[in-house]
Structure formats: structure tokens, C-alpha cells
C-alpha positions as CSV (number, residue, x, y, z in Angstrom):
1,X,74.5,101.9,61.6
2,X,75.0,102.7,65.0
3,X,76.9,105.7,66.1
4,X,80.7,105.3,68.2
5,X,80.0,107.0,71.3
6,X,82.9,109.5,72.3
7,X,83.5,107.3,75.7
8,X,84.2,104.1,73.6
9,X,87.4,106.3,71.9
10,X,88.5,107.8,75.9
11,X,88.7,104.4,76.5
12,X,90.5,102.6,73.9
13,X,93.0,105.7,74.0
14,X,93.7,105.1,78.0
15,X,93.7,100.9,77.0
16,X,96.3,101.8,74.2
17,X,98.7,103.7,76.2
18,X,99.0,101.1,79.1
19,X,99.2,98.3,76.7
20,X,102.3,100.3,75.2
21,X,103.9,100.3,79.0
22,X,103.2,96.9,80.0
23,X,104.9,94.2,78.7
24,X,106.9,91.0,79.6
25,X,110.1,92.9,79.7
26,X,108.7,95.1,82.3
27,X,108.5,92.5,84.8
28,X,111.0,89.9,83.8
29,X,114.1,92.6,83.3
30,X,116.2,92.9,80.2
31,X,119.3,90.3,82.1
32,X,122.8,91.8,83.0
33,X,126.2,90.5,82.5
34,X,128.9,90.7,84.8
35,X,131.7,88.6,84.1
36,X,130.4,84.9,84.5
37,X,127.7,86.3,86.6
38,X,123.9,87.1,84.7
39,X,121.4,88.8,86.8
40,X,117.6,89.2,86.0
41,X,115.8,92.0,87.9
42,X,112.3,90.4,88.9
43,X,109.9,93.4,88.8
44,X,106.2,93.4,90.6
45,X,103.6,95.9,88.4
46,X,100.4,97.2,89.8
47,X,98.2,99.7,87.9
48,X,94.9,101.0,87.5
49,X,92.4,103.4,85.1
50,X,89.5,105.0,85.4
51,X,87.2,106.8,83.5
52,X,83.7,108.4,83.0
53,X,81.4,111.2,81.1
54,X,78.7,112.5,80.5
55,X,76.0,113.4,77.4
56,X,74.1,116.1,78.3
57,X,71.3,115.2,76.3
58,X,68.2,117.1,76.7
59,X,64.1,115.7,76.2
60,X,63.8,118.8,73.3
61,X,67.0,117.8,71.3
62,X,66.8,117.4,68.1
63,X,67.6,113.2,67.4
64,X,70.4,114.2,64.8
65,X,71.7,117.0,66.8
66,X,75.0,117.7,67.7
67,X,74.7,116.2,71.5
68,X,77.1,117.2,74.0
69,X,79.7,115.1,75.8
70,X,82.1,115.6,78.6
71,X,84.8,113.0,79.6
72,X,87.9,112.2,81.6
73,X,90.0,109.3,82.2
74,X,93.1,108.3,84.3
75,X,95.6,105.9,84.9
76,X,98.5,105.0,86.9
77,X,101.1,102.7,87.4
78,X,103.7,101.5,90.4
79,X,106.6,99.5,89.2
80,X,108.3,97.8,91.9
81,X,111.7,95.8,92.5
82,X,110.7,92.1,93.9
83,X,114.1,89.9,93.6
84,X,117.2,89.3,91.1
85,X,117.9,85.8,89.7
86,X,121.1,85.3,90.2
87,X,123.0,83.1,87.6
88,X,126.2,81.7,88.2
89,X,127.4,78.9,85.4
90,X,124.9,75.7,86.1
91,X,123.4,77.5,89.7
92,X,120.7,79.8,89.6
93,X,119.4,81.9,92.8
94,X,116.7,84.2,93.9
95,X,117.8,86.8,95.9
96,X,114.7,89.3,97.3
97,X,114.5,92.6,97.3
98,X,113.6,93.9,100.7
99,X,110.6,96.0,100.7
100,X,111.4,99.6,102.5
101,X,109.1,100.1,105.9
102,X,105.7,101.1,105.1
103,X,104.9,103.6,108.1
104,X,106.7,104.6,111.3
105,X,105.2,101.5,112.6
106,X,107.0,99.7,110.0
107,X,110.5,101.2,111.0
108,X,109.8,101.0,114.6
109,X,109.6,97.2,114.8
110,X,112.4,96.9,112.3
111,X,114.7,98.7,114.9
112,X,113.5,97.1,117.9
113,X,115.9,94.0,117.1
114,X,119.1,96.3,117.2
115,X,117.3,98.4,120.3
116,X,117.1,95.0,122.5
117,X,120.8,94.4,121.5
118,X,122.4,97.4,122.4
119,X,120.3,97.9,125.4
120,X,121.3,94.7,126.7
121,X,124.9,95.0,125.8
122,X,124.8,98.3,127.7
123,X,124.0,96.4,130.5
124,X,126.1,93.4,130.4
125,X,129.0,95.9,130.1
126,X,127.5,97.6,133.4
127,X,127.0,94.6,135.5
128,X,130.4,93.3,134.4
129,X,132.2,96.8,135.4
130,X,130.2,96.9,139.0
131,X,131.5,93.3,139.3
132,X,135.2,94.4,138.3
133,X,134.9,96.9,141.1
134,X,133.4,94.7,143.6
135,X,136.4,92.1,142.8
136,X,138.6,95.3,142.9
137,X,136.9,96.4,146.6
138,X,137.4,93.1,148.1
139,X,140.9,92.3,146.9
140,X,142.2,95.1,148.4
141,X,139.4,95.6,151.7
142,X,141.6,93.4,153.5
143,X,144.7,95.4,153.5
């Protein structure tokens, strides 16, 4: 009969407890009721685990010694919002969830839309102010 090595029990352990977090309802949402209105939050799940040891076993041990073991394992787990399904009497819709900006390159060309626009509405409102006073000048340069 062959022996359970301690690693085979880290792992089933780790395999256990994400089994226990992950399951349908994590990524298709228990639905919400509003009125005539369901939603369904629409979730993305990434995760990962690791583990590893060690014997220690030495050429003079004894074959039914105690042998030594050392062990670790880890595991985590990002739960993200993707979209709602939106369910309105016979119409369904998917609305997405807008990821937030990675890095600061991220934000930066997220806010280079609104920088254009107000940069050229700040000069639209100059050119049409010099041309106010221009129209002013003339009008009353004759007089």
C-alpha cells in the first residue's frame, strides 16, 4: 500500500477551498428586482494557486522513518464587474461595465478627448471676441 504524501493533502486542501468560492452564482449574479425592471450583474473571475515542498530525505534514513516535509501553498482570486443584463418585460439588454484606467497612460488618453474640446472651445471663444472687437473698431473708426 502506498503511502499519501503530505503534498497530495496541501493540495486538495488549497483545490477545496477555491472550489467552495467558485461557483455559477459568482459569475452570473444572484438577479435584482426593481419594479418591472430585473437586472443580472455579469461578473468576470480570474484566479490562481500555487504550491510546493520539500522532503528532506537523507541517503542514511532509515526506509520507515519519520521523513521530514516542508510545504506551502497559495491562492488568489480577482472578482471583477463585466456588464448587467438588463430586463425590461419581453426586452433584454447588456449594458458594460466600464473598466477603470489601468495606468496614468490609461487616464491620460481617456482625458485627451475633453482636453481637445475645451482647448478648442477656448479658442473659438477667443477668435470670436478679437472678431467682436475688430467689428467694434471699424464701426466706430469712421467717426
Amino acid at each position: 500500500m502506498e503511502k499519501q504524501h503530505p503534498l497530495n493533502d496541501l493540495m486538495s486542501t488549497a483545490m477545496e477551498k477555491i472550489r467552495s468560492m467558485v461557483d455559477a452564482n459568482t459569475i452570473i449574479g444572484t438577479p435584482i428586482q426593481t419594479g418591472e425592471v430585473t437586472l443580472i450583474p455579469v461578473s468576470r473571475l480570474s484566479f490562481g494557486i500555487a504550491s510546493g515542498g520539500s522532503d528532506f530525505v537523507t541517503k542514511n534514513q532509515k526506509p520507515d522513518g519519520d521523513s521530514s516535509f516542508g510545504g506551502g501553498s497559495g491562492a488568489g482570486a480577482k472578482l471583477e464587474p463585466v456588464a448587467f443584463l438588463i430586463i425590461r418585460g419581453e426586452s433584454v439588454k447588456l449594458l458594460p461595465v466600464a473598466p477603470p484606467p489601468a495606468n496614468t497612460v490609461d487616464r491620460v488618453i481617456e482625458t485627451v478627448p475633453e482636453v481637445v474640446d475645451k482647448v478648442t472651445g477656448f479658442i473659438e471663444k477667443q477668435q470670436a471676441k478679437k472678431e467682436a472687437e475688430a467689428g467694434f473698431a471699424g464701426a466706430n473708426g469712421g467717426t
